[in-house]
N, C-alpha and C positions, 0 to 999 in steps of 0.2 A: 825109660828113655824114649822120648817121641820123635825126635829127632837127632842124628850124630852125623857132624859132617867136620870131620876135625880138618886142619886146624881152622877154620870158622866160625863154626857155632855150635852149639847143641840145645835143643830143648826137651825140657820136663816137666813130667805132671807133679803138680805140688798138691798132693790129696792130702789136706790137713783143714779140717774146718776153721771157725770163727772162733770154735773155745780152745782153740790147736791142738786138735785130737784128730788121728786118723779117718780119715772117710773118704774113702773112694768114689762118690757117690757127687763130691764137691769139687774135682781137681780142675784147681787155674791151673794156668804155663806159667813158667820161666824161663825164657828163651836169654842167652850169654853166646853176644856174637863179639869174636876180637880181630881185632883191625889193625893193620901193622900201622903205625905210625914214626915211619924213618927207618933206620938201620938197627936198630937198639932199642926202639919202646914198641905197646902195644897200647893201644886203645881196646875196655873193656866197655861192653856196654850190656846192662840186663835190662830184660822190658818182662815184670810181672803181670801178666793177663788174665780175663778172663770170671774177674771176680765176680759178675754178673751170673753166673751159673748156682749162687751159693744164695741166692736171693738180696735183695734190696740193702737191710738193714747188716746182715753176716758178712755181704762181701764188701762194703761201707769198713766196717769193724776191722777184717782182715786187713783191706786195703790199707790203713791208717795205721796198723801194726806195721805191717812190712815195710811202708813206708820210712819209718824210723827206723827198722833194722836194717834194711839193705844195704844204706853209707857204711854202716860202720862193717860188716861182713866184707864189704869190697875192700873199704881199708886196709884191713888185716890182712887180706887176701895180699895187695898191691907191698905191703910194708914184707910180706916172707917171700915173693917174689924178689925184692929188689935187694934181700939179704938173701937170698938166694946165690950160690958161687955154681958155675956151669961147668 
């Protein structure tokens, strides 16, 4: 954890290279910052960073993966939230 400022935001190091294997050696961010949006919702937002540390063609690769996965992880995320009972 690089950062924790609940309820806010937090970021983290995401050390997983281009072939998705462990390396600390390559970690972008993932910063998730939530925004109240009314009485009753929130606003999620992630910003993946950073890819530029993993070189040209690796953080190109990553970039492009995550990019496809992140919708759908927030979805999920948003669909057990909102089934979610308090």
């Amino acid at each position: 954890m690089l950062v924790w400022e609940p309820p806010q935001r937090f970021v983290i190091s995401w050390d997983i290279n281009s072939n998705w294997k462990p390396d600390t050696t390559v970690g972008s961010e993932v910063e998730v910052r939530f925004i109240a949006d009314g009485p009753d919702a929130t606003l999620v937002e992630l910003e993946h960073r950073k890819f530029e540390q993993m070189g040209a063609e690796a953080g190109a690769s990553l970039r492009k993966d995550v990019d496809g996965g992140w919708p759908g992880m927030l979805e999920h995320f948003k669909r057990e939230a909102e089934t979610a009972s308090p």
